[in-house]
Residue frames as a rotation matrix with the C-alpha (Angstrom) as fourth column:
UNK 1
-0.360 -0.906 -0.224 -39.92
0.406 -0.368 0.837 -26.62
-0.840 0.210 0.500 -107.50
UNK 2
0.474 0.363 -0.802 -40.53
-0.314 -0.781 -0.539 -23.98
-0.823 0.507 -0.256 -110.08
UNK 3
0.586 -0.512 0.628 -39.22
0.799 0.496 -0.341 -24.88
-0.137 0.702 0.699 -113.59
UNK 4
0.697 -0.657 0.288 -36.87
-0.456 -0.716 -0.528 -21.37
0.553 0.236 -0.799 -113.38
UNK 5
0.631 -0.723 0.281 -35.01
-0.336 0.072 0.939 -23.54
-0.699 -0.687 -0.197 -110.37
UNK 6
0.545 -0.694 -0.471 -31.85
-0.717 -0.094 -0.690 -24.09
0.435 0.714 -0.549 -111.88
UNK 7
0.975 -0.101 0.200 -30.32
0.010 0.911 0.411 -28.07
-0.224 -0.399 0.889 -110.99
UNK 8
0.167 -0.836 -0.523 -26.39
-0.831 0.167 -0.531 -28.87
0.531 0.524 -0.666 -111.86
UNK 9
0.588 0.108 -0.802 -25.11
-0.158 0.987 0.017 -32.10
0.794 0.117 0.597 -111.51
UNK 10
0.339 -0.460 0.821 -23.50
-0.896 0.108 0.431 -33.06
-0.287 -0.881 -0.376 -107.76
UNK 11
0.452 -0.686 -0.570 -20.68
-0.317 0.474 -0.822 -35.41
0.834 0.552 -0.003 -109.06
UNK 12
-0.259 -0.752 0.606 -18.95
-0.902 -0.035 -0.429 -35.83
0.344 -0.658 -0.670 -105.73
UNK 13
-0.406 -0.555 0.726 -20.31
-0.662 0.726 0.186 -39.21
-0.631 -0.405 -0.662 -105.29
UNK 14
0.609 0.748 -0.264 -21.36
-0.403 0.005 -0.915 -40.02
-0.683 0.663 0.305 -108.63
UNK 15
-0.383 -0.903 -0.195 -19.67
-0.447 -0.003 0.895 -42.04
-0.809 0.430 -0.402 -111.48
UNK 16
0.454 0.881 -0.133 -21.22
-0.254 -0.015 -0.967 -42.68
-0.854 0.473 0.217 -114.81
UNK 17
-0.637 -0.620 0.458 -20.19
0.097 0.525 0.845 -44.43
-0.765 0.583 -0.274 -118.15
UNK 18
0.179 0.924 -0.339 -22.27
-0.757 -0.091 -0.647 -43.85
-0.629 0.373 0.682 -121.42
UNK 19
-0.593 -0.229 0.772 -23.03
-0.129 0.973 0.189 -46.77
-0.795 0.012 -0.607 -123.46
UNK 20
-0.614 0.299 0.731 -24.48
0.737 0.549 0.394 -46.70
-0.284 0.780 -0.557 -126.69
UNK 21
0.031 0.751 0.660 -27.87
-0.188 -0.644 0.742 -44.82
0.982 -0.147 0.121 -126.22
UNK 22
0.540 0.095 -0.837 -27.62
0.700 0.502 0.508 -46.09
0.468 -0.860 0.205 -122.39
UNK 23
0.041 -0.844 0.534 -26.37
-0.464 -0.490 -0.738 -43.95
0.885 -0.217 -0.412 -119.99
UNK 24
0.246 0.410 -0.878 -25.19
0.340 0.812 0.474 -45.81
0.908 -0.415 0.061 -116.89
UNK 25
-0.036 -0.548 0.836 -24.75
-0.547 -0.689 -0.475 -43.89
0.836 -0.474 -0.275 -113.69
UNK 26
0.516 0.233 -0.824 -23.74
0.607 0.579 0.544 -45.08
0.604 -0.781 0.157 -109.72
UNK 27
0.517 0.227 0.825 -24.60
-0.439 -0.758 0.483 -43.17
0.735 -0.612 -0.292 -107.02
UNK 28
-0.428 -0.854 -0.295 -21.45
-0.051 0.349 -0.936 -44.39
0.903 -0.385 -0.193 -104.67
UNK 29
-0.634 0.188 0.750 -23.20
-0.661 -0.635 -0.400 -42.90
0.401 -0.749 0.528 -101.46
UNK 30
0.160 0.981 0.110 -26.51
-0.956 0.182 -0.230 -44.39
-0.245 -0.068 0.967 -101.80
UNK 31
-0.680 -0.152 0.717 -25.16
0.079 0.958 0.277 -47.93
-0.729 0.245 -0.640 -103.95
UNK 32
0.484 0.872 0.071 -27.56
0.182 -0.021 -0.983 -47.44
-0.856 0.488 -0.169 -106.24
UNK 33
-0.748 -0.288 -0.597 -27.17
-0.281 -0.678 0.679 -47.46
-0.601 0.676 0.427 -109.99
UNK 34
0.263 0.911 -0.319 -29.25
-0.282 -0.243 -0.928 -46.19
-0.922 0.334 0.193 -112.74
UNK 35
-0.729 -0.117 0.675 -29.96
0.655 0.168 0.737 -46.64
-0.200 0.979 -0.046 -116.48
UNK 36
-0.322 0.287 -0.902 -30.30
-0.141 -0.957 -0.254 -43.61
-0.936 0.046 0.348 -118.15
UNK 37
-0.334 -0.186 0.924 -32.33
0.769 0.514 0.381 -43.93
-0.545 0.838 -0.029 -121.33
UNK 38
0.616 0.778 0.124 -34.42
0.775 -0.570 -0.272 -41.59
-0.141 0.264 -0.954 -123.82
UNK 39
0.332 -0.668 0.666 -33.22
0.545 -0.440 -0.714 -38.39
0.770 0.600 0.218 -123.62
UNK 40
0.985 0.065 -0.157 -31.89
0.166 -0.153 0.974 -38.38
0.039 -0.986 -0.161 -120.34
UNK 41
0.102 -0.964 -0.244 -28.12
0.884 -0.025 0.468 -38.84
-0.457 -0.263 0.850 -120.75
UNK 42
-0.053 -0.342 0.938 -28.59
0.789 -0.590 -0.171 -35.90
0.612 0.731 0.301 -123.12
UNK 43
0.618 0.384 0.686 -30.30
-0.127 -0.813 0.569 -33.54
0.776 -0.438 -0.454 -120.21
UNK 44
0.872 -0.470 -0.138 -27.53
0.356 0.414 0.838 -35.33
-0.336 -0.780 0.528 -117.64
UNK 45
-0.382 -0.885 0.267 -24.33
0.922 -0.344 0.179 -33.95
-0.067 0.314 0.947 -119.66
UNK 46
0.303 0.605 0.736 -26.73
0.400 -0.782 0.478 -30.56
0.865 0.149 -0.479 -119.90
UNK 47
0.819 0.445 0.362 -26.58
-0.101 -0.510 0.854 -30.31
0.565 -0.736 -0.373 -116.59
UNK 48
-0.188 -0.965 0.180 -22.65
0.926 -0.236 -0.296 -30.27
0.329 0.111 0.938 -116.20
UNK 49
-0.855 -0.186 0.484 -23.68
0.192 -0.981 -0.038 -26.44
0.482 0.061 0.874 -116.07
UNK 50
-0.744 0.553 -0.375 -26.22
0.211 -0.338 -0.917 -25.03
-0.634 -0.761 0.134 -113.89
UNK 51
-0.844 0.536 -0.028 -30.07
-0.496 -0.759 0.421 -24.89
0.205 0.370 0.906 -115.60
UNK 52
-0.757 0.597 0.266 -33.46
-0.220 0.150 -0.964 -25.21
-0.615 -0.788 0.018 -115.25
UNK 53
-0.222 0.468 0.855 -36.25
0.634 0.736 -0.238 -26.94
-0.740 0.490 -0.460 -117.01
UNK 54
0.596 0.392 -0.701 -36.95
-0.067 -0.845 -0.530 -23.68
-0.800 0.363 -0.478 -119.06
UNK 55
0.388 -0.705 -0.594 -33.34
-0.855 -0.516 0.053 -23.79
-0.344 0.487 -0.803 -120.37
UNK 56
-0.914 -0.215 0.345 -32.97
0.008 0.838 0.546 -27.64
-0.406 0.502 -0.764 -121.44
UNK 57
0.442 0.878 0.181 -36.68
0.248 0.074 -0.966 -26.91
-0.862 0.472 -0.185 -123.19
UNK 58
0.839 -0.148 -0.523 -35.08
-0.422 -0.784 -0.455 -24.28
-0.343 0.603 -0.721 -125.23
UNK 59
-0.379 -0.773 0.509 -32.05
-0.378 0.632 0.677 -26.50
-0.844 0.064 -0.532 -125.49
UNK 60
-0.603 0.266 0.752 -34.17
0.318 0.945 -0.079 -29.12
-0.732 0.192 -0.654 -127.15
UNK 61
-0.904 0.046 0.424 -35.81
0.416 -0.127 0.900 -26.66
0.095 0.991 0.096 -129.51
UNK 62
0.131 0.986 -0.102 -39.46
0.830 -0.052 0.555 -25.79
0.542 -0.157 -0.826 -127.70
UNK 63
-0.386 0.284 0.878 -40.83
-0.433 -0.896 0.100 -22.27
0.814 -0.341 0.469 -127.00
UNK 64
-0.889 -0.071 -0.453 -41.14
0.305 0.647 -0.699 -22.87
0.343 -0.759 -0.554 -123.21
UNK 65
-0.755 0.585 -0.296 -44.42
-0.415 -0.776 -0.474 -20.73
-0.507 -0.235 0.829 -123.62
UNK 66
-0.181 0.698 -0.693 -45.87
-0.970 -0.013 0.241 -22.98
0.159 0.716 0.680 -125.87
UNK 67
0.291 0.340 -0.894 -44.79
-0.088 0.940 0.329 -25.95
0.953 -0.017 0.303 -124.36
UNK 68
-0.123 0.256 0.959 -45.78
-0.946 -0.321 -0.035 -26.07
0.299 -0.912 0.282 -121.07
UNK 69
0.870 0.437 0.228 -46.18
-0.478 0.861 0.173 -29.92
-0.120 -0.260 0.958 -121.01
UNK 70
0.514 -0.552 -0.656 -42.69
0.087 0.795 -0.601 -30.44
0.853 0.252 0.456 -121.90
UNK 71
-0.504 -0.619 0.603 -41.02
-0.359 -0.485 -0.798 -28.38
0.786 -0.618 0.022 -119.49
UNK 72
0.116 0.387 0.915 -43.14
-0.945 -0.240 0.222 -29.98
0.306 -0.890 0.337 -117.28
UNK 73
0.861 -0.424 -0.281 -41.97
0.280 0.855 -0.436 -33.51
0.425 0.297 0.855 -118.50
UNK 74
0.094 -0.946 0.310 -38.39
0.128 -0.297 -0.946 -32.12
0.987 0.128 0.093 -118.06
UNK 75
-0.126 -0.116 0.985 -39.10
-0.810 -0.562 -0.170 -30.69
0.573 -0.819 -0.023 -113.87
UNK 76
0.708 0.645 -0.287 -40.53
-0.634 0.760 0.143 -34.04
0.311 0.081 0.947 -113.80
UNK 77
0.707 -0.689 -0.159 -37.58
0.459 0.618 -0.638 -35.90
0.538 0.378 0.753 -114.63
UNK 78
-0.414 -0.818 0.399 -34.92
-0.183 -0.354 -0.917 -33.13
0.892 -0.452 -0.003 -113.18
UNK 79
0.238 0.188 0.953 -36.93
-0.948 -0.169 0.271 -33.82
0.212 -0.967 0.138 -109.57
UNK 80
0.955 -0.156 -0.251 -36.37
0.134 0.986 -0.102 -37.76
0.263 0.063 0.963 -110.15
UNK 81
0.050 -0.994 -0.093 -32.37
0.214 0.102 -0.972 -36.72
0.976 0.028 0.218 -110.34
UNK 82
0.049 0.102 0.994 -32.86
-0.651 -0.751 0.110 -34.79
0.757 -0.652 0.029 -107.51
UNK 83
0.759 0.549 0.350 -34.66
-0.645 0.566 0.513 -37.90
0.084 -0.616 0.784 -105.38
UNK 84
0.839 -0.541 -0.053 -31.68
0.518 0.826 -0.223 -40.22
0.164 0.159 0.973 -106.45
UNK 85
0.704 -0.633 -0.323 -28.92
0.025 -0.432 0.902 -37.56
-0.710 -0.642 -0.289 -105.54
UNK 86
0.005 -0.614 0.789 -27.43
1.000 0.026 0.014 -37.15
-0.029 0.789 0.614 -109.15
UNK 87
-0.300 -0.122 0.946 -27.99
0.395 -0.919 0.007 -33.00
0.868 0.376 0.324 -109.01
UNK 88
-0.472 0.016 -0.882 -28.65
0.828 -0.337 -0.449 -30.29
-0.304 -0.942 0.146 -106.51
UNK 89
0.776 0.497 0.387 -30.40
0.607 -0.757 -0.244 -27.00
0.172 0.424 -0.889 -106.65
UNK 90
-0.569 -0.732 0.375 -28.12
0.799 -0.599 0.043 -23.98
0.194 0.324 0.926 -107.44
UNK 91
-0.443 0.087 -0.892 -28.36
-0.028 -0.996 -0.084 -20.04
-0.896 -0.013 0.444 -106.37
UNK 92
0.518 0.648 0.558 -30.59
0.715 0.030 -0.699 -18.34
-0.469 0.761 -0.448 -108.80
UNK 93
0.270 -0.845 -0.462 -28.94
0.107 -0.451 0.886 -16.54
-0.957 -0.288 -0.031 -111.41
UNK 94
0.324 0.356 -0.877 -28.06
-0.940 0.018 -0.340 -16.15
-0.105 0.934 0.340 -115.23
UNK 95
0.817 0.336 0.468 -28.41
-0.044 0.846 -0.532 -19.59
-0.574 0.414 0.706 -116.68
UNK 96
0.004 -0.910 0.416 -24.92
0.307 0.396 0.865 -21.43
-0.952 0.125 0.281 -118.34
UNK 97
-0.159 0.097 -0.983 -24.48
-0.819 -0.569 0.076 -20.61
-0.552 0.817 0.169 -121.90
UNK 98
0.902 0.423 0.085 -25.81
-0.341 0.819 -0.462 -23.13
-0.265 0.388 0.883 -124.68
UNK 99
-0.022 -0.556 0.831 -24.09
0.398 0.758 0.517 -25.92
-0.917 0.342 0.205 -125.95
UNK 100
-0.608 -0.029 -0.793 -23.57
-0.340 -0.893 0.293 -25.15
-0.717 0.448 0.533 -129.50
UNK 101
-0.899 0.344 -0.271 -25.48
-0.341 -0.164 0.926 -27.61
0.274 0.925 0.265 -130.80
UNK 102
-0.003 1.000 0.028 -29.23
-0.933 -0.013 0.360 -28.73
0.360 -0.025 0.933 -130.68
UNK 103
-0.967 -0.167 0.193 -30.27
-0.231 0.895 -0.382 -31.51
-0.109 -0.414 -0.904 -129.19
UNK 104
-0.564 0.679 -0.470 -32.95
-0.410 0.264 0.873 -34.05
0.717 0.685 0.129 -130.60
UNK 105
-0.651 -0.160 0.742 -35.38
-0.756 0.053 -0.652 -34.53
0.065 -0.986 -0.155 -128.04
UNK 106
-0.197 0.453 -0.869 -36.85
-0.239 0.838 0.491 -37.96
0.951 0.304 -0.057 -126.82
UNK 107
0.863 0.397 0.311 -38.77
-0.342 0.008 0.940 -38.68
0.371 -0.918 0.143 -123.49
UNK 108
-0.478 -0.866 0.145 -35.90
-0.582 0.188 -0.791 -39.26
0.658 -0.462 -0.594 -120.91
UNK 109
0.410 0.492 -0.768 -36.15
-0.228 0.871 0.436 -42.51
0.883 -0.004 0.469 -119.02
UNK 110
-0.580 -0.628 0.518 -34.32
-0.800 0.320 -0.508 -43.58
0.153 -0.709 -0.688 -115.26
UNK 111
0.708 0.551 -0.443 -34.55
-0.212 0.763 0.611 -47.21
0.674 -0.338 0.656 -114.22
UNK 112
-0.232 -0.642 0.731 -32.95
-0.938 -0.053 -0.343 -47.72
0.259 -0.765 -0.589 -110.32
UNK 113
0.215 -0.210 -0.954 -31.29
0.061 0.978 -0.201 -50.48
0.975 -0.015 0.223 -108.99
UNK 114
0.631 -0.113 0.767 -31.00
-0.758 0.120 0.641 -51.36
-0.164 -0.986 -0.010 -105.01
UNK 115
0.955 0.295 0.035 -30.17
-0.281 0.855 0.435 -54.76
0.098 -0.426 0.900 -105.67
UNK 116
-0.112 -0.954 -0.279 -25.97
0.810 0.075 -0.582 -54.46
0.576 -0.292 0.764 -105.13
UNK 117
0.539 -0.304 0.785 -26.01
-0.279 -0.944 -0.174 -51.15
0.795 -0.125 -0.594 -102.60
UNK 118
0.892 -0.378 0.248 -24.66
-0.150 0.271 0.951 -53.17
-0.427 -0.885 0.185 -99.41
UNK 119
0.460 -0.829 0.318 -21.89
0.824 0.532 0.195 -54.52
-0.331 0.172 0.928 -101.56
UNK 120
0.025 -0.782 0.623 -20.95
0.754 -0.394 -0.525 -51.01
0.656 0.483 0.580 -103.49
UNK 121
0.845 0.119 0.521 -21.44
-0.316 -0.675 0.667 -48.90
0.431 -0.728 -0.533 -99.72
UNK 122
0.875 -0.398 -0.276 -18.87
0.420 0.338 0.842 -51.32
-0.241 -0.853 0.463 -98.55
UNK 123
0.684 -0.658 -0.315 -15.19
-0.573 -0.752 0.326 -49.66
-0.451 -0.042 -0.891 -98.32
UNK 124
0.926 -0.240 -0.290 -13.04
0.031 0.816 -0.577 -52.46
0.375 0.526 0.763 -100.38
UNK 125
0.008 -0.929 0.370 -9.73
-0.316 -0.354 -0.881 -51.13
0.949 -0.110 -0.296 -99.23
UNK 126
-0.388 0.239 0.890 -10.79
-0.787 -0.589 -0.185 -50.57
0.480 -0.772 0.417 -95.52
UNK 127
0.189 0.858 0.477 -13.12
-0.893 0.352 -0.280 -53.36
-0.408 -0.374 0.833 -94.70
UNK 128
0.452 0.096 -0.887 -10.65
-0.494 0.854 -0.159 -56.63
0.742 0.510 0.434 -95.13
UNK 129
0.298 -0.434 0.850 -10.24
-0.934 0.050 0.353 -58.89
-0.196 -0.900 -0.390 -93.08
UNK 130
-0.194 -0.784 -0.589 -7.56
-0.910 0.369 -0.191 -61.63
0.367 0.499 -0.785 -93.16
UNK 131
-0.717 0.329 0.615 -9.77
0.263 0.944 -0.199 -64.74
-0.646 0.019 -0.763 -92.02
UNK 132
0.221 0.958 0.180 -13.08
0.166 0.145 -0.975 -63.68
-0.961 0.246 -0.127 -93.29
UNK 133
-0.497 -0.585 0.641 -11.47
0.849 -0.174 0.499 -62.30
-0.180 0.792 0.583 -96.65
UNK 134
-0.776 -0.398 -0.490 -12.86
0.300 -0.915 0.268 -59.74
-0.555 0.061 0.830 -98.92
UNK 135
-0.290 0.228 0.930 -15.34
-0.535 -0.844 0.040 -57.77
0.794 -0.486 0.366 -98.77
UNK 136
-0.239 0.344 -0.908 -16.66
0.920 0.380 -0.098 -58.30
0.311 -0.859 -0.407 -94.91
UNK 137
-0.068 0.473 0.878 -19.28
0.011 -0.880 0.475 -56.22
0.998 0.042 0.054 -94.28
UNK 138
-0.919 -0.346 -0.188 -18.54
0.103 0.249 -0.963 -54.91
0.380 -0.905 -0.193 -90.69
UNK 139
-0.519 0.414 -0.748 -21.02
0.804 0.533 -0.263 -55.76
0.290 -0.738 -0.610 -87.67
């Protein structure tokens, strides 16, 4: 992926809570949830709007011509969302307008969790059953 591709966030089975500096997200689909740290939850609320590692550089203050190592830090990180199903690629095109303000920038961090996804895949509503009780993951 080119750092012009342009990522926005794919919310449809996504739900996410910030916490302090922490940003905690869970991928509903997959069961998986993350801790966002660094400046990740900033480039995760960035990406509300459609952009691409160029445009959160420039976000963050850096001449994406001069820094060529962040923005590659940054494609880095936006292909991680990608892998974990927090964003999608978007139609090329003009790029969202900034936020109005700056944003201070600190290495963005993701630490994934497996160890609940059977229990948050299961359907709570759906999937009870009046001997076994509740949840009962089905056969």
């Amino acid at each position: 992926m080119k750092p012009e591709t342009r990522y926005k966030l794919d919310t449809k089975a996504l739900t996410f809570e910030k916490f302090d500096d922490e940003l905690i997200v869970i991928n509903l689909a997959r069961g998986t949830y993350s801790s966002l740290t660094g400046g990740a939850p900033a480039i995760f609320d960035l990406l509300a709007e459609a952009r691409s590692a160029t445009d959160i550089a420039r976000l963050f203050g850096f001449d994406p011509d001069k820094s060529l190592e962040r923005v590659s830090e940054i494609a880095a990180f936006l292909h991680l969302l990608v892998d974990n199903g927090f964003v999608g690629c978007v139609a090329d095109g003009p790029s969202s307008p900034p936020p109005p303000n700056p944003f201070a920038w600190s290495e963005p961090a993701i630490e994934v969790f497996h160890d609940l996804s059977d229990l948050m895949k299961l359907d709570p509503i759906h999937e009870v059953d009046a001997e076994a009780g509740w949840p009962t993951k089905p056969q």
